[in-house]
C-alpha positions, 0 to 999 in steps of 0.5 A: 848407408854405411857404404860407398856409393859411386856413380857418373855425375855429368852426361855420358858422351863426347864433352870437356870433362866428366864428373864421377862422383863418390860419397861415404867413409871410404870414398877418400881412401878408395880415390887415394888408392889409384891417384898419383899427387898428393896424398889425398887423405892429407890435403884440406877439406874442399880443395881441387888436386892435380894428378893422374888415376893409376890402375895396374901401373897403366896411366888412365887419365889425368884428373882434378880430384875435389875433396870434401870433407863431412859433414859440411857436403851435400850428402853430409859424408865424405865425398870425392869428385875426379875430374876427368877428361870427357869421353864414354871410354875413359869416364867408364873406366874410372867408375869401373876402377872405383868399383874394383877398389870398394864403391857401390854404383849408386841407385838413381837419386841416392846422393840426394836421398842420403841428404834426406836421410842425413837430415841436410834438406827435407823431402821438400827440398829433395823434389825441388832439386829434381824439378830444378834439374827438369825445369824448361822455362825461367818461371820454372826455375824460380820456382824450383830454386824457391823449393831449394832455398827453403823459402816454401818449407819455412811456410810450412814449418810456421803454419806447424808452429802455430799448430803445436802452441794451440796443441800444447796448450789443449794438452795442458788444459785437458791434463792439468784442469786443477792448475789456476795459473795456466792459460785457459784455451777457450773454444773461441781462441782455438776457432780463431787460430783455426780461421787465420790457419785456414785462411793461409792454407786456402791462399797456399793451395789456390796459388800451388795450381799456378805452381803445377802450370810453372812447372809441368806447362801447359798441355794442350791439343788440338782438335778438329775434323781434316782440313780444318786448319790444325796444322797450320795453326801448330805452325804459326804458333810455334812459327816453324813448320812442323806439321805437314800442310795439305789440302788432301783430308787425313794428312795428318795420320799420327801426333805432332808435338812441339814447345812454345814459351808464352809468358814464360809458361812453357806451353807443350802443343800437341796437333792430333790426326783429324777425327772422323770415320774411316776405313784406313787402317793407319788414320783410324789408329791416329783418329782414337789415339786423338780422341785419347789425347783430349782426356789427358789435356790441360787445354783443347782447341776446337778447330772448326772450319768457319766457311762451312755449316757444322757438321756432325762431326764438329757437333759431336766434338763440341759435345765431348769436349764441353767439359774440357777447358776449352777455347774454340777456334772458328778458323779461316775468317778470311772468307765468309763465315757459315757458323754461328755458335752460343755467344755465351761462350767467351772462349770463342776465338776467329782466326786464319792461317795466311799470316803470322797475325792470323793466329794472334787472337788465340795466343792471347785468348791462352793467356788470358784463360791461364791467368799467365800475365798472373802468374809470372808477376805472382811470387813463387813461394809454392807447392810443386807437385801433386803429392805436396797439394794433396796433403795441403788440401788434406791438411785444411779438410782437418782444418775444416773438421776442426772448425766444424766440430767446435760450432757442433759443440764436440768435446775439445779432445775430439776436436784435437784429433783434426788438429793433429791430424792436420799437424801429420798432414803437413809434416809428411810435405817436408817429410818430418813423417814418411814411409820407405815407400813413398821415399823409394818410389820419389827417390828412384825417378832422380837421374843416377850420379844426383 
């Protein structure tokens, strides 16, 4: 990292200004070297200069150049910000000219990976900054912003303080047994640590799967056999018609998507080819790509058609999808209704397509089974992704271990060994251990210039 990375910071494209960003030891210098105002190495830490870029005696656009000086910068280096004017060919330019004068263009996330590196924000804070830069929804900002600030990794670190005092003081007791005048760690004290510990980290987990609906949305597809009624659903719930509405069965041949926000979830929509066999080449490529798409949701609404008796492909649906979280739709009760289906099921909606009403029992159904009244009133101190649930979950199968090995009476070094483990666990959330690999492999799907 003792280089100089440079790279576009805005989108590139026709706007009002474009941002080319430069951060390392020479970035001041290299900027200096073709900008026509003050001398930049002169002027006071984060302040904006007034001039032109200059290369080869040719003016190439006049510019506002940000300097900030390390170590109070987002990547704790020397970084420069030139202002230009938005525009491909001009913007271009400028990275190009920076290039010629010393800069390497920056890897996708380099800027926030070097603030990682420099010990500015943990990994925590790095994939926060990401899902902030992706997020669709105002549940997901604040979300993100609760990552960026810290308030998750603060959760974090005090659930590893209390760790480190009950390691220390096991360390003291196996270390120095003859010392009268240190605290005694007995099996029950490290039992109750380990119950409150555990209990916090069970509420973390529970309250983090609401985090990944916040974030990613809710995946949800429609399925059913033609002519059920699934455009028109997609339509209504979206209120746009998005779908193509027939009366001529295989209308729909490929997927349709579309986005809604419900309760500030983002609920991402997706209407399938209706299922069932045929010889057309075209819809026989749309019928298995549907099937696929109920593997890969998070919801599937099952479209039956309530004014005909099952058919054996509604059966064979009700089937494959029973393990799915499911709401199924007895759709067209407006007419008089043929199905009848186990009452037990609660998550049996009727509905109709004639007006934007028809379709308001499934809507507040999809609320309901995502808890999202929930979820939106719940404060948002949460863990984002998977990575970050699993070595919580890690984290309190240790715990488990420990508390197991204490009621099976094993030696209390052993016991220390779960203890630490769960220690490492929740360390390498906010990247207190890690390997290149993951921080290369979380690093590389930044966008470039962040």
């Amino acid at each position: 990292m003792n280089d100089t990375i440079v790279a576009i910071s805005t989108s590139l494209g026709v706007g009002a200004i474009s941002i080319i960003r430069l951060s390392g030891k020479d970035s001041i210098e290299i900027v200096n070297s073709c900008f026509k105002g003050k001398d930049l190495r002169k002027v006071d830490t984060h302040t904006i200069n007034y001039g032109y870029i200059i290369y080869n005696n040719e003016i190439i656009d006049e510019v506002l150049v940000s300097v900030m000086r390390a170590p109070k910068t987002y990547t704790t280096e020397d970084i420069v910000e030139i202002n230009c004017h938005g525009g491909i060919t001009s913007t271009n330019k400028i990275l190009e000219i920076m290039q010629l004068e010393g800069c390497r263009l920056a890897e996708p996330g380099e800027f926030t990976k070097r603030a990682f590196l420099n010990g500015r924000i943990d990994l925590l804070e790095s994939e926060s900054i990401m899902d902030m830069i992706n997020s669709k929804s105002e549940e997901a900002r604040k979300l993100s912003m609760n990552g960026i600030t810290g308030h998750i990794s603060n959760k974090i670190e005090s659930f590893r303080e209390e760790l480190k005092k009950v390691l220390s003081q096991i360390e003291v007791n196996i270390d120095y047994p003859e010392y009268y005048d240190i605290e005694v760690i007995t099996e029950e004290k490290i039992k109750n640590i380990i119950k409150k510990l555990k209990e916090k980290l069970i509420d973390l987990v529970k309250d983090s799967e609401n985090g990944i609906t916040i974030k990613n949305g809710i995946k949800t597809v429609i399925v059913g056999r033609p002519n059920v009624g699934k455009s028109s659903i997609l339509n209504k719930i979206l209120k746009e018609e998005k779908a193509i509405v027939t009366d001529i069965e295989g209308t729909t041949r490929d997927t349709v998507e579309g986005e809604i926000l419900l309760d500030g979830i983002l609920l991402n929509i997706i209407d399938t080819a209706g299922i069932r066999k045929t010889e057309d080449k075209v819809e026989k490529i749309g019928v298995e790509k549907s099937l696929s798409k109920i593997e890969e949701a998070d919801l599937v609404i099952l479209v039956i058609n309530g004014s005909e008796e099952l058919t054996e492909t509604d059966k064979k649906l009700l089937e494959e999808t029973k393990d799915k979280t499911r709401i199924i739709v007895i759709n067209k009760n407006d007419l008089k209704n043929k199905v009848n289906l186990n009452n037990n099921n609660n998550n049996i909606v009727y509905t109709n397509t004639l007006t934007d009403e028809g379709v308001l029992t499934l809507v507040e159904k999809i609320k309901e089974l995502f808890n999202l009244e929930q979820i939106k009133t719940k404060d948002y101190t949460y863990l984002s992704n998977t990575r970050q649930i699993t070595l919580a979950k890690q984290a309190l199968k240790n715990l488990l271990d420990a508390e197991k090995g204490i009621e099976e009476n094993l030696p209390v070094d052993m016991v220390e060994i779960d203890l630490k483990n769960c220690f490492e666990n929740l360390g390498e959330i906010i990247g207190k251990n890690y390997s290149n690999e993951i921080i290369d492999n979380l690093f590389k799907n930044f966008c470039v210039g962040k």
